[in-house]
C-alpha positions, -999 to +999 in steps of 0.1 A: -002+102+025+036+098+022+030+058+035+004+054+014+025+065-014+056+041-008+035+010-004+017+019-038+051+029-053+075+007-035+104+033-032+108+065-008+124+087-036+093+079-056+067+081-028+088+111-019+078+128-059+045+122-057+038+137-017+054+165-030+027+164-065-004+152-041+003+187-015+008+209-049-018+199-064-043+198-035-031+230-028-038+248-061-072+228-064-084+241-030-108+263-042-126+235-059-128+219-028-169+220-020-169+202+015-192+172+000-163+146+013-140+151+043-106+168+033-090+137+044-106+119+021-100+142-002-059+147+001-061+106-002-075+106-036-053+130-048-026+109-034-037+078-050-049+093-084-011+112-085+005+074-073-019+060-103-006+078-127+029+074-120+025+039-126+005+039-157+030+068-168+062+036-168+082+064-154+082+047-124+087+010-117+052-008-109+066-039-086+086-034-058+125-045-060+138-058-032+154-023-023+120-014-023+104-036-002+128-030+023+117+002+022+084+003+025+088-023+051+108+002+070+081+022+072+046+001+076+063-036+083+084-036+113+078-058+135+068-034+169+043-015+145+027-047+136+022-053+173+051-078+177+077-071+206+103-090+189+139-094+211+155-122+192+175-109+163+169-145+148+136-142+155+132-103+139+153-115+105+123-138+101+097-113+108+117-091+079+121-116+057+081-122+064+073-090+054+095-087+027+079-112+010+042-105+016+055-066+005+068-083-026+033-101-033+016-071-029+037-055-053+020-082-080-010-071-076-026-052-103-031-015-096-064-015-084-067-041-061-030-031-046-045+000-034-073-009-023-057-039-005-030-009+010-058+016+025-078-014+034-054-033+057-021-010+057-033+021+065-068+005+081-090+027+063-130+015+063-143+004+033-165+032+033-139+057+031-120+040+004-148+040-022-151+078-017-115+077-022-113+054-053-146+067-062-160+031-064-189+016-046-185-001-012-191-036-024-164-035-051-141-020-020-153-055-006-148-075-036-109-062-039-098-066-009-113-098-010-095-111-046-064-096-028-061-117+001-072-144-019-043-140-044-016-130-014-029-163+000-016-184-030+013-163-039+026-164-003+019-201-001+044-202-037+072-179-020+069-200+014+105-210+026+107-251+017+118-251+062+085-240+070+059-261+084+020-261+079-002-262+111 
């Protein structure tokens, strides 16, 4: 929940507020909890619908800084958790500065299709599970995620560093 959160929010002292809100108010809602969707599934939403709303509130900021990047990278981007063994420190500033930037794209992203690209491909949630989440049907889960990459694509391919080189 509390990753979730940060990539959504892009900060931990904000992703930090709205744990907090998410366990409160699953807590005094638990009695309305009828057992038609799993209780994960259930915490999520809250968690999202309580992320949501701090950004459509403006108390929070709805792109990441760079601060902020760095620290939701520090939690879902580095490079071992991404399956990368990476020994050169050269080598790792590159994999950062990688992240950083796709972090930073994601950040663009309108509301809806930043979390659904987050719980789609950060947290590896099934598509399935993220409709009941959103409460949206599986094949606009499909469509998002699909606009999403296809936006990263072109947004990474603007913020590419002028040294790299295309395969």
């Amino acid at each position: 929940m509390y990753a979730a959160a940060l990539h959504i929010l892009g900060n931990h002292s904000d992703a930090d507020d709205v744990t907090q809100e998410s366990f409160v108010r699953a807590y005094r809602g638990l009695a309305t909890f009828d057992g038609r969707a799993d209780f994960f599934t259930w915490l999520y939403r809250i968690t999202v619908n309580t992320a949501l709303n701090a950004l459509r509130g403006g108390k929070r900021g709805a792109a990441l800084s760079q601060r902020g990047s760095a620290e939701a990278a520090h939690v879902g981007g580095r490079p071992e958790a991404l399956g990368q063994a990476v020994q050169d420190p050269a080598q790792q500033a590159q994999v950062s500065a990688d992240v950083a930037r796709v972090l930073i794209a994601i950040s663009e992203l309108s509301a809806p299709l930043r979390v659904t690209i987050v719980l789609a491909t950060i947290e590896d949630l099934p598509h399935k599970q993220i409709a009941e989440i959103l409460d949206i049907p599986e094949g606009t889960v499909a469509w998002r995620v699909n606009e999403a990459r296809k936006l990263l694509r072109a947004r990474l391919a603007a913020m590419a560093p002028a040294t790299a080189v295309r395969k």
